[in-house]
C-alpha positions in Angstrom: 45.9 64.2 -19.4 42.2 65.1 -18.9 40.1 62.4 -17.8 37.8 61.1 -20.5 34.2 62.3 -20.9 32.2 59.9 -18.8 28.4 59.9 -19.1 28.2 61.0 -15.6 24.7 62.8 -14.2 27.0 66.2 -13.8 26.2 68.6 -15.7 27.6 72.2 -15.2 27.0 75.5 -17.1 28.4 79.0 -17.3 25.8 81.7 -19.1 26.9 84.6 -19.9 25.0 87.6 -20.7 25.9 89.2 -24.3 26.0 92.7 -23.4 29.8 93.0 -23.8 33.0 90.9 -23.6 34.1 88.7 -20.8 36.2 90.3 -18.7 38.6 88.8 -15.2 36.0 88.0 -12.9 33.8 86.5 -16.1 36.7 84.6 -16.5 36.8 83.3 -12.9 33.5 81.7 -13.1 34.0 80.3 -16.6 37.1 78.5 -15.5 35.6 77.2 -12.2 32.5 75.8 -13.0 34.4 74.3 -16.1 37.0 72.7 -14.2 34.6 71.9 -11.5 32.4 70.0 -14.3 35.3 68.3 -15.7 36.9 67.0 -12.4 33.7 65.6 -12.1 33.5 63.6 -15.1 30.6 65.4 -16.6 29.5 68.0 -19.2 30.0 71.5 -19.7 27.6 73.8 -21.2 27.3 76.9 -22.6 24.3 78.9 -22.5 23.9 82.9 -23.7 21.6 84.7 -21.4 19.8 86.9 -23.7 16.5 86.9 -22.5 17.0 90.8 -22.5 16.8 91.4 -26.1 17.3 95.2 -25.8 20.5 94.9 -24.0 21.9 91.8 -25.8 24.9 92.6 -28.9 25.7 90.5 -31.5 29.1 90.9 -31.2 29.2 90.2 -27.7 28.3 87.1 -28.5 31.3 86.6 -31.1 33.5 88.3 -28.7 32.6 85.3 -26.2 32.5 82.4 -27.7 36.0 83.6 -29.3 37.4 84.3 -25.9 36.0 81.1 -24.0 37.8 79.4 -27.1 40.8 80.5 -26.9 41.5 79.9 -23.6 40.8 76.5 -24.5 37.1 76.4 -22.7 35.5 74.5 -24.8 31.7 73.7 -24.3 29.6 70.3 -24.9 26.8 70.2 -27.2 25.1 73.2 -28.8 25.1 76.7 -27.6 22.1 77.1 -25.6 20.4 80.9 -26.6 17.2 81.9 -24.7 15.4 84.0 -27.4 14.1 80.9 -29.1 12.4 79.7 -25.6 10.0 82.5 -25.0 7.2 80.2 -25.3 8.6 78.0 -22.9 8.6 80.9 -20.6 5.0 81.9 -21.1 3.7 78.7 -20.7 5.4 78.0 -17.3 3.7 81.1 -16.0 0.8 80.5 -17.3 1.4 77.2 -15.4 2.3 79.5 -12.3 -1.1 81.9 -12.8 -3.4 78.5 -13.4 -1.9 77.3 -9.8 -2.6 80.9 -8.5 1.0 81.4 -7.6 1.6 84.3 -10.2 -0.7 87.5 -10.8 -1.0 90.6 -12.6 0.3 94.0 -11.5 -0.1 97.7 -12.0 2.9 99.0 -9.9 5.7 101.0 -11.7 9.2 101.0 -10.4 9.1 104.5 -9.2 5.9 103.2 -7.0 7.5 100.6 -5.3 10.7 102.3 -4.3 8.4 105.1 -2.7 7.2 102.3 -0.3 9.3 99.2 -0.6 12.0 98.7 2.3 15.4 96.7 1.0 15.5 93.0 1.1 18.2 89.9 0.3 17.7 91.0 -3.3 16.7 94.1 -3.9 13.3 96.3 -3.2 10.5 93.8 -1.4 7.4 94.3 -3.4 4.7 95.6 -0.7 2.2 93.3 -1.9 0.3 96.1 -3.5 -1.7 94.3 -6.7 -1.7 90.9 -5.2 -5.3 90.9 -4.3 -5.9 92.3 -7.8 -5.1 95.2 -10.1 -6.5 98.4 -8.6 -9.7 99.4 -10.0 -8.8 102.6 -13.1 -5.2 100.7 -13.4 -3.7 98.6 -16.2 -1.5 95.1 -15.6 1.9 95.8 -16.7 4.2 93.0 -15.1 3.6 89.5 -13.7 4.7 88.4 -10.2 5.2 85.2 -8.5 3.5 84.6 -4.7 6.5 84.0 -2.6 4.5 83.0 0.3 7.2 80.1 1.7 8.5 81.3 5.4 11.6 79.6 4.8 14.2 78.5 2.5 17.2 76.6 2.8 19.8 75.0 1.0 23.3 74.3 1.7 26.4 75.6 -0.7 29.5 73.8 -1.4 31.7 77.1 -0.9 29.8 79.1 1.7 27.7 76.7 3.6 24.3 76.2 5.1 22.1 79.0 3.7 18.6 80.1 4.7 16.1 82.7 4.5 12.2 84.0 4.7 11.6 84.0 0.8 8.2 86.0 1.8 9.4 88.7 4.4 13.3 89.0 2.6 12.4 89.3 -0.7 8.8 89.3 -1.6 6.5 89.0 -4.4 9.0 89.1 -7.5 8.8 89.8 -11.5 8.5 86.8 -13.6 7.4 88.9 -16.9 8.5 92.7 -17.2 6.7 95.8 -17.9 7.8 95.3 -21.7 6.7 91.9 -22.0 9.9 90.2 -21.7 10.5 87.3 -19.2 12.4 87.9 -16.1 15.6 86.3 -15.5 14.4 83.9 -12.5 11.7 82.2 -14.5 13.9 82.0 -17.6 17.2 80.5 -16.0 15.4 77.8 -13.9 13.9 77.1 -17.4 17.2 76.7 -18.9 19.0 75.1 -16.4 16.3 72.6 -16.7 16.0 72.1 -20.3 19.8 71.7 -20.4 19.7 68.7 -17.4 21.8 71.2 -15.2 22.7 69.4 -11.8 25.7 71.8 -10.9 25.8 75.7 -10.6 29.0 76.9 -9.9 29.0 81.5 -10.1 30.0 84.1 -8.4 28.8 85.0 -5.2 26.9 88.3 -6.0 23.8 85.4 -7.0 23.9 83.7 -4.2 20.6 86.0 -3.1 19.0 84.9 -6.4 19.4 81.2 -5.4 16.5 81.6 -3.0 13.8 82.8 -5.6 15.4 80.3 -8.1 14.9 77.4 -5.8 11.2 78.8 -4.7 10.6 78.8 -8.7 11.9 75.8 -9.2 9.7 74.0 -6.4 6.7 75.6 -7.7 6.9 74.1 -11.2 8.3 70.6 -10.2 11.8 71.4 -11.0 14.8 69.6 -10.0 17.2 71.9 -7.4 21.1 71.8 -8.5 23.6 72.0 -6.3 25.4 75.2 -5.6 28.9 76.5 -5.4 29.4 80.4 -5.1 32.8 82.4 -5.9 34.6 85.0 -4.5 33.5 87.8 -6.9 36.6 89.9 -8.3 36.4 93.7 -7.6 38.2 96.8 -8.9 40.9 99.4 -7.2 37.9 100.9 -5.9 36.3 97.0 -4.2 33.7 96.8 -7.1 32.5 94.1 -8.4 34.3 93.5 -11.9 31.4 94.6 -14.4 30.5 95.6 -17.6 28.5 98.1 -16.7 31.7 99.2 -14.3 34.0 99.1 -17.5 35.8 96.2 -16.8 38.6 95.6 -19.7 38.1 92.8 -21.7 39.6 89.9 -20.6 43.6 88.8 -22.6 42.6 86.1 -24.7 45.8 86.9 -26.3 47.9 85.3 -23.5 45.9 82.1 -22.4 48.5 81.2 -19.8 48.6 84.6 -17.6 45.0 84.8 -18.0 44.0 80.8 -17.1 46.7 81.0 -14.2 45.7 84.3 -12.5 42.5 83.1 -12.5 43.5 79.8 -10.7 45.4 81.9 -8.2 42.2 84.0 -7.7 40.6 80.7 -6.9 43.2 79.5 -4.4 44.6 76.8 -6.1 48.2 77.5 -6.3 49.2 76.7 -9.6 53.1 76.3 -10.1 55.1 79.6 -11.1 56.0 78.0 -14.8 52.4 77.0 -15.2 51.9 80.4 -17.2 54.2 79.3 -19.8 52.6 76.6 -20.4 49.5 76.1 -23.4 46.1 76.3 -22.2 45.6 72.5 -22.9 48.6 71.5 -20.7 46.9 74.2 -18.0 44.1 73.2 -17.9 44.7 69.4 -17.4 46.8 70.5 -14.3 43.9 72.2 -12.6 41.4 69.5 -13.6 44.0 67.0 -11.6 44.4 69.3 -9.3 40.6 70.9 -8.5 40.3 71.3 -4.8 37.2 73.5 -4.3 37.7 74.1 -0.6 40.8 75.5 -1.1 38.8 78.9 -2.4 39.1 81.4 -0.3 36.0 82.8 1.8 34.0 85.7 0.4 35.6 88.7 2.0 38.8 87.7 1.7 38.5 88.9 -2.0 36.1 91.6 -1.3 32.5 90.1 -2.5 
């Protein structure tokens, strides 16, 4: 059986974003850091990640807390949703702009990929408005001074990780053009307001881990440990995607759909497994979580 809920300082989290169903490598990370948060003795939250209110569906939504229920994932305490916590947002960088590690900027996208070279995590802003908006220009975005020459942290999966936040990745967007908050600012927020001490996801984010963790020393916030996935891909080695058209995930069949994902994560789950209920499943990998077994990064293609 599963062991009983403890009131253990653990406390994991899988946020999905709302812009379409879950699908096999959403089902990965679900099932990992769930397992990883039970093994553990501790709490499992559920958090929707629509910050990006254009993007976000309502029946995405549906769609995923009917999925992650189905396959017997079933979350602790309320459904965290981000819409509500705007003003949470803007007063943390307001925080940020009073401690004159944020400032205004004029830049457009096309702008900076004319000059930016490629980072850790995308385009590295050239610094361009952080002495001040250009005179005849309008602020559009906000950015946060990443002026650290190193950060380091070490992952449970992949290791000792480091990097120069200022010369890899640069000044970066806490609030967009269109007013809404970026999603560094807001899931440090979150992660915090839930008591988040465990962040198990796939290992596309690890390169978002070092602007998380420079945000998150920058407004007092406690640092999580980390545990980054192999990241399922295609026939073609992409990442499994919405925008990518991954199919929806087969909530239909909890047992192929629970122990294919187990095998993804090297765990070996017996051949009858599948035929099991997803109850009876997931007590098995709970017993039987063994993080290390996951195989590196490249050997699924991430």
């Amino acid at each position: 059986m599963m062991p009983a809920m403890t009131r253990n300082a653990y406390v994991g989290r899988f946020a999905p974003s709302p812009t379409g169903p879950l699908h096999r490598g959403s089902i990965v990370a679900a099932l990992a850091s769930y397992i990883d948060a039970r093994a553990a003795g501790g709490r499992w939250r559920l958090r929707i990640d629509d910050v990006d209110s254009g993007r976000a569906r309502k029946d995405a939504v549906t769609a995923i807390l009917t999925t992650l229920e189905a396959l017997g994932l079933h979350w602790d305490g309320p459904v965290q949703y981000q819409d509500p916590r705007r003003s949470d947002y803007e007063r943390s960088l307001q925080q940020l702009a009073r401690a004159g590690l944020a400032y205004p900027c004029a830049c457009t996208r096309r702008e900076i990929a004319d000059v930016a070279r490629h980072g850790a995590a995308g385009l590295i802003y050239p610094g361009t408005c952080r002495g001040g908006v250009p005179a005849g220009r309008s602020a559009r975005s906000w950015r946060f001074i990443n002026a650290a020459d190193c950060l380091a942290f070490t992952d449970r999966h992949a290791g000792a990780q480091s990097l120069n936040p200022a010369a890899d990745i640069g000044d970066f967007i806490i609030r967009r053009g269109d007013g809404l908050h970026a999603y560094h600012l807001a899931m440090v927020l979150d992660d915090q307001a839930l008591g988040v001490t465990d962040i198990v996801r796939g290992a596309d984010l690890l390169p978002a881990t070092f602007p998380q963790i420079a945000l998150q020393q920058a407004l007092g916030l406690a640092t999580p440990r980390y545990l980054h996935l192999p990241v399922a891909v295609d026939d073609r080695g992409r990442k499994l995607s919405k925008t990518n058209g991954a199919a929806p995930a087969d909530s239909h069949d909890p047992g192929k759909t629970l122990t294919e994902a187990l095998t993804f994560l090297g765990q070996s789950p017996p051949s009858g497994l599948a035929r099991a209920g997803a109850p009876e499943i997931l007590d098995w990998a709970v017993v039987h979580w063994r993080p290390e077994r996951i195989p590196p990064f490249y050997e699924t293609g991430a």
